[in-house]
C-alpha positions as CSV (number, residue, x, y, z in Angstrom):
1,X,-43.6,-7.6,42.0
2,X,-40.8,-5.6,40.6
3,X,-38.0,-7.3,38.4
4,X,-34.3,-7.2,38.8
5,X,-32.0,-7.9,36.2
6,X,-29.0,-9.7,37.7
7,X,-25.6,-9.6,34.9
8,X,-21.8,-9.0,35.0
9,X,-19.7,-7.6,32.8
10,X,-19.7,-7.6,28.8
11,X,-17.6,-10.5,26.8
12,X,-18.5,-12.4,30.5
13,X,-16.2,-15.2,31.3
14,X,-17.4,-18.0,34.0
15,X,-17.5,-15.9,36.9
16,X,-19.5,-13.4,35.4
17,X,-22.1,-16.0,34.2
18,X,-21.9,-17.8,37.4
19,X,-22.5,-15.1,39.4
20,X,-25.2,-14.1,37.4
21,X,-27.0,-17.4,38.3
22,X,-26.3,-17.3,41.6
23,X,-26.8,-14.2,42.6
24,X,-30.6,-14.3,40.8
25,X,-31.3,-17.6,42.6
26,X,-30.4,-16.4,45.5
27,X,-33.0,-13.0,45.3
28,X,-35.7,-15.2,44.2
29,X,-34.9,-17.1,47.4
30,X,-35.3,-14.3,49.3
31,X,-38.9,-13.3,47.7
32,X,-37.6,-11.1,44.1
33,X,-37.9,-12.0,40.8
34,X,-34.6,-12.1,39.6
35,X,-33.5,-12.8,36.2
36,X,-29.9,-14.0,35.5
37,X,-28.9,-12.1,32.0
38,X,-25.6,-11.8,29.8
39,X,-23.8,-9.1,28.2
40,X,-22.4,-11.1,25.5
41,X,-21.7,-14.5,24.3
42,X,-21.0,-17.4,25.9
43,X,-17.3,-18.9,25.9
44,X,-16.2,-22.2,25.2
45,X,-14.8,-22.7,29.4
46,X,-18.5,-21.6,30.3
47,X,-20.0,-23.6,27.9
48,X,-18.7,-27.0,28.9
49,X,-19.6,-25.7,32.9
50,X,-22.9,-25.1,32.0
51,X,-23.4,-28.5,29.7
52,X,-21.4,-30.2,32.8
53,X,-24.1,-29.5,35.3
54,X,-27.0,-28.8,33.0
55,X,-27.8,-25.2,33.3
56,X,-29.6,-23.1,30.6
57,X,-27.5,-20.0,30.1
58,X,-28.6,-16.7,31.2
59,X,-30.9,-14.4,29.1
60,X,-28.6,-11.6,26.7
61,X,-29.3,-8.1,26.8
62,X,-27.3,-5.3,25.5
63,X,-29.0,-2.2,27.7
64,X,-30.8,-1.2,30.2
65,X,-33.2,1.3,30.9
66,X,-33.9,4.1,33.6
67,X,-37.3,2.2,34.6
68,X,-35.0,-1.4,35.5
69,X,-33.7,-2.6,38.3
70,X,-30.5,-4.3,38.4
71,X,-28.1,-6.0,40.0
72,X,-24.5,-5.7,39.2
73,X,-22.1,-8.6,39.3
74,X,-18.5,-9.3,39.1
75,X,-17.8,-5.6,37.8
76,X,-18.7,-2.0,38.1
77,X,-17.3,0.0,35.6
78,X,-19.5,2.0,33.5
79,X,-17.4,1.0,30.2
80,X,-17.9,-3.0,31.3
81,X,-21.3,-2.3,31.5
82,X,-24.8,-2.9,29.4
83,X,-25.4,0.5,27.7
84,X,-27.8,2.4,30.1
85,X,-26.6,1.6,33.2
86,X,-26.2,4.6,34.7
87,X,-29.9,5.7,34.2
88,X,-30.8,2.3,35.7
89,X,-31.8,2.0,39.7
90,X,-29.0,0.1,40.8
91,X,-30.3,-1.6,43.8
92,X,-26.9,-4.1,44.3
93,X,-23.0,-4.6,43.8
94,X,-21.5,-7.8,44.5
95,X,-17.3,-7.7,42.6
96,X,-14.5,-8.3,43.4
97,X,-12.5,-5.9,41.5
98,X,-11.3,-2.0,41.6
99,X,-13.8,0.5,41.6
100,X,-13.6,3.0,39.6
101,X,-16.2,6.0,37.3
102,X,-18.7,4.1,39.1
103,X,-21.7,6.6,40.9
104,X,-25.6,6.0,42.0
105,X,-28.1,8.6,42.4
106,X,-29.6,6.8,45.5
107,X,-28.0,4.4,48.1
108,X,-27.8,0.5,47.8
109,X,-25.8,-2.4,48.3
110,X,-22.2,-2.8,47.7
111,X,-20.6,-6.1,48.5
112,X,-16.7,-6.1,47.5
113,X,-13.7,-8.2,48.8
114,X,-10.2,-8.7,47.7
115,X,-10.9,-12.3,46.8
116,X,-10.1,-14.2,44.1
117,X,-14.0,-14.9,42.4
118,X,-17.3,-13.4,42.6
119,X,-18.6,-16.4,43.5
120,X,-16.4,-16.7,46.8
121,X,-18.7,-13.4,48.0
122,X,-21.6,-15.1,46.6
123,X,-21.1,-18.3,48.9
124,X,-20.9,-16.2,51.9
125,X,-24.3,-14.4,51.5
126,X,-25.9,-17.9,50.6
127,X,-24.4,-18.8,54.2
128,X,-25.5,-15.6,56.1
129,X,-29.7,-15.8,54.9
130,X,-29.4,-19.5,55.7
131,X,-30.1,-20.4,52.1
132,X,-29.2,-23.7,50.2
133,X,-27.4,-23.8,47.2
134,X,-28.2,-26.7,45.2
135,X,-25.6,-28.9,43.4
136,X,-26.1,-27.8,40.0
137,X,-25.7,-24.0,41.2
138,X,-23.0,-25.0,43.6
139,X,-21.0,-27.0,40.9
140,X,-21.3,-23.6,38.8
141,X,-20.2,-21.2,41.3
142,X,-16.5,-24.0,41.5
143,X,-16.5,-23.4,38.1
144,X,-16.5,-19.9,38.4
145,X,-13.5,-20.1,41.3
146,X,-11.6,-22.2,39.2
147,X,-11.7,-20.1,36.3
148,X,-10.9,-16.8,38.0
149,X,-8.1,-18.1,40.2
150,X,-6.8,-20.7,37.2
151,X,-7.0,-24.1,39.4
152,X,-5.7,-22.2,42.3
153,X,-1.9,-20.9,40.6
154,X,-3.3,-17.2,40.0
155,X,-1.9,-14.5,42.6
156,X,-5.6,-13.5,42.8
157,X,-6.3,-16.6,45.1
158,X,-6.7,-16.6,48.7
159,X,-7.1,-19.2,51.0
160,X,-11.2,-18.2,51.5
161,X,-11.1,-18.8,48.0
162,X,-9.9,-22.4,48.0
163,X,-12.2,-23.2,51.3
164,X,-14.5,-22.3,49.1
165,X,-14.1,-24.5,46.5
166,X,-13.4,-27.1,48.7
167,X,-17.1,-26.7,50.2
168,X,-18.8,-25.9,46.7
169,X,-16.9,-29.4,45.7
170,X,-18.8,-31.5,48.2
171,X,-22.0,-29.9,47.9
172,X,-21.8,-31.0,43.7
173,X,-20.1,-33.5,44.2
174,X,-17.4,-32.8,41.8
175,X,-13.4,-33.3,41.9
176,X,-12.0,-30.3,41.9
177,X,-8.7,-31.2,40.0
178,X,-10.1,-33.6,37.6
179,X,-13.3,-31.4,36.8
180,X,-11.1,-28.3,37.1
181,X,-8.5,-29.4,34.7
182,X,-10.8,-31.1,31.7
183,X,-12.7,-27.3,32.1
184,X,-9.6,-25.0,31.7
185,X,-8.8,-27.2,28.9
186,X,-12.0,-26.9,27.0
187,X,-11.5,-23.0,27.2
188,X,-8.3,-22.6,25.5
189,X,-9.7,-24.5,22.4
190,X,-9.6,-21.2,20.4
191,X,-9.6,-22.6,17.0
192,X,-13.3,-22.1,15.6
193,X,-12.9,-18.1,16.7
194,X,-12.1,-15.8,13.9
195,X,-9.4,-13.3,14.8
196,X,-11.6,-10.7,16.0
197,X,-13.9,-13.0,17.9
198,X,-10.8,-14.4,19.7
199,X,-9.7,-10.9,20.6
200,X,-13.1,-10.1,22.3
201,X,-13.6,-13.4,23.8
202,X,-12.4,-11.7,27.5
203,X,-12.0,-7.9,26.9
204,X,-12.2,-5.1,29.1
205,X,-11.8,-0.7,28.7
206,X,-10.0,0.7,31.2
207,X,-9.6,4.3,32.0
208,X,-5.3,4.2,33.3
209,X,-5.0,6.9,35.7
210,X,-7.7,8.5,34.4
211,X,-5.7,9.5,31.3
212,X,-5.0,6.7,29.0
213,X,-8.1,5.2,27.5
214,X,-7.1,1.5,27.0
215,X,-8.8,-1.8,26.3
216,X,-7.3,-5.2,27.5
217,X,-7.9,-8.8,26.4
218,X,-7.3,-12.0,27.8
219,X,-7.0,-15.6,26.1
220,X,-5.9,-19.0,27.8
221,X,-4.0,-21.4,26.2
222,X,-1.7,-24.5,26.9
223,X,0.7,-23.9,24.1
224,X,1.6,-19.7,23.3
225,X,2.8,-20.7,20.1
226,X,-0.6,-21.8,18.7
227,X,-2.4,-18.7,19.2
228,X,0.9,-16.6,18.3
229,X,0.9,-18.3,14.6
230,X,-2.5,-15.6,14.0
231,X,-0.6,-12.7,15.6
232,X,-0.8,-11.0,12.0
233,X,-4.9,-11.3,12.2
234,X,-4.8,-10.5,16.0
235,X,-2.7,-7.4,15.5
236,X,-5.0,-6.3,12.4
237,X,-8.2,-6.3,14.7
238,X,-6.6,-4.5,17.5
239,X,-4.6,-2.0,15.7
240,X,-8.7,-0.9,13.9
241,X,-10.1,-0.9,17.2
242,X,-7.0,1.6,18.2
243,X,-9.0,4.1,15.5
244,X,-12.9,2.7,16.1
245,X,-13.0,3.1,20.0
246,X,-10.0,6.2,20.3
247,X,-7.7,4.0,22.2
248,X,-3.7,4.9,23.3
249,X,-3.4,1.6,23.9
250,X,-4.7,-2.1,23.2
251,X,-2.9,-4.9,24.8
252,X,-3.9,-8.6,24.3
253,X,-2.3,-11.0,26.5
254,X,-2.1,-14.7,25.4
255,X,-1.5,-16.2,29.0
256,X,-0.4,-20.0,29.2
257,X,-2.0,-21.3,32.5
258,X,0.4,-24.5,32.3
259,X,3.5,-22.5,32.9
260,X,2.4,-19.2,34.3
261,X,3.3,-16.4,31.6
262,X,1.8,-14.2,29.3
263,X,2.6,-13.0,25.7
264,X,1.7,-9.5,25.2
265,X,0.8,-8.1,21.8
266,X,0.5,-4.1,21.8
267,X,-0.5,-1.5,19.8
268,X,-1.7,2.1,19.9
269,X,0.7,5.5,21.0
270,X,1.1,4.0,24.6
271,X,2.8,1.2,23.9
272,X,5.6,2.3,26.0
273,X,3.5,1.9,29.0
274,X,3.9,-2.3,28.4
275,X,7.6,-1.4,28.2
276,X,8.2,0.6,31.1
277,X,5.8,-1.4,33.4
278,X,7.3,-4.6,33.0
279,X,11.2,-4.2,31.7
280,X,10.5,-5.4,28.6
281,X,11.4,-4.4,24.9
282,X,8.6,-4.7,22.6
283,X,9.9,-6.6,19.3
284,X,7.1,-6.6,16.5
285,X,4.9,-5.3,19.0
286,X,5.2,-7.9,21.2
287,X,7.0,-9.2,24.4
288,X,7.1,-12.4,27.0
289,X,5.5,-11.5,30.6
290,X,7.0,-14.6,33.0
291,X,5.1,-14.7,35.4
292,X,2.3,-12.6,34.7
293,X,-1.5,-14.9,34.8
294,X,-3.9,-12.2,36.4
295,X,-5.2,-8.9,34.4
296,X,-6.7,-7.6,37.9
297,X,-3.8,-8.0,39.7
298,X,-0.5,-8.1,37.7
299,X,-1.6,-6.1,35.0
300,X,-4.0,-3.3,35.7
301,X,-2.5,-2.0,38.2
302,X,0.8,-2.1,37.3
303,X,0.1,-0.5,34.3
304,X,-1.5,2.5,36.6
305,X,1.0,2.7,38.5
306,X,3.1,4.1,35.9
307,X,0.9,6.0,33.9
């Protein structure tokens, strides 16, 4: 029987590893041998989901090979990717994100919506192959919701998204609010990262318009301030990754999910791009973003927009 390898995106958050599980349970379900895998360590958020409901976390790889078969999850981009994914047989896509540098040399199966979570796609194809999902997996995949649409208050949410969680709640038998809350909250415990683990916790490359080679990281926290007292470190590790990975620009964004905004720190020769995208003057290389919570949504593609 042939193998699949079923993994999301590197420096995976909750979604990523969620889906990862889910999606592989759901193959095996279905006859394949699927095995969930990571592209990177595990995060503190995902870490207290996993411990919650007792789930081993997925196997790490770092490539892939022309003779594997894989399944994609919660991304597509080649630069997201394990190293070797192009040469890979790509038998399935299930993200909710842009598509973008992203080619097979054969057909398969590409499963995108405009939703807030991987696992909100995920919970629809366990419904249409009339397949169970059992509580631990189910209590995962709310995890994964929760995280991506930050308890509901991200502009990425919809209301499938939130029936979803309401469903995936029963089924695990888990309070959404309660559970949701005490996870979020384990997550922005950054304090035992050094500076440049904390920058690559939740990073991502992105090709802007297909001109400005950029990389953008994410961190939650309930109080800016805290992670904004190592903005000397931070700034350090991103302005040597401007040199080691030839980027015009590296933006971190320090986004507090108890009042909706983000702090931006930027570096690299397209720093204006921060500046003219959001009406903001960068002071030291940085800048408040009220409002801003969601990298898909309010900052990708704002950014393109005015590349």
């Amino acid at each position: 029987m042939e193998k699949y390898l079923v993994f999301g995106h590197k420096n995976p958050d909750t979604d990523s590893i969620a889906s990862s599980i889910a999606m592989a349970f759901l193959q095996t379900k279905l006859g394949k041998q699927a095995v969930p895998c990571r592209l990177g360590n595990i995060n503190k958020e995902t870490e207290y989901a996993l411990n919650h409901f007792n789930i081993g976390a997925p196997e790490l790889i770092s490539e892939v090979t022309e003779n594997d078969n894989i399944i994609l999850v919660d991304h597509n981009e080649p630069a997201q990717s394990a190293e070797g994914m192009k040469k890979a047989q790509i038998y399935m896509v299930v993200d909710h994100h842009r598509i973008q540098g992203f080619e097979t040399a054969g057909p398969l199966f590409y499963y995108a919506e405009p939703v807030g979570c991987t696992c909100t796609i995920l919970f629809k194809m366990f419904k249409q192959n009339n397949i169970g999902i059992p509580a631990d997996v189910a209590g995962l995949m709310l995890s994964a919701i929760i995280s991506d649409t930050l308890l509901f208050k991200s502009p990425t949410c919809t209301k499938l998204d939130i029936s979803t969680a309401e469903e995936l709640s029963r089924i695990s038998n888990t309070d959404i609010n309660s559970y949701g809350l005490a996870m979020l909250k384990a997550g922005t415990d950054l304090t035992p990262f050094s500076d440049k683990e904390l920058v690559n916790l939740d990073a991502k490359e992105y090709n802007l318009g297909n001109s400005v080679k950029s990389k953008i990281s994410q961190v939650n926290t309930a109080d800016i301030s805290d992670v904004m007292s190592r903005k000397d470190g931070i700034e350090k590790i991103l302005l040597s990754e401007v040199e080691a990975l030839g980027l015009d620009v590296n933006i971190f964004l320090i986004t507090d999910i108890i009042n909706s905004n983000s702090q931006v720190i930027v570096v690299g020769n397209r720093a204006d791009l921060v500046e003219k995208s959001y009406n903001v003057k960068l002071e030291n290389n940085t800048a408040l973003l009220t409002g801003i919570v969601s990298r898909k949504k309010q900052v990708v593609p704002v950014l393109e927009a005015n590349v």
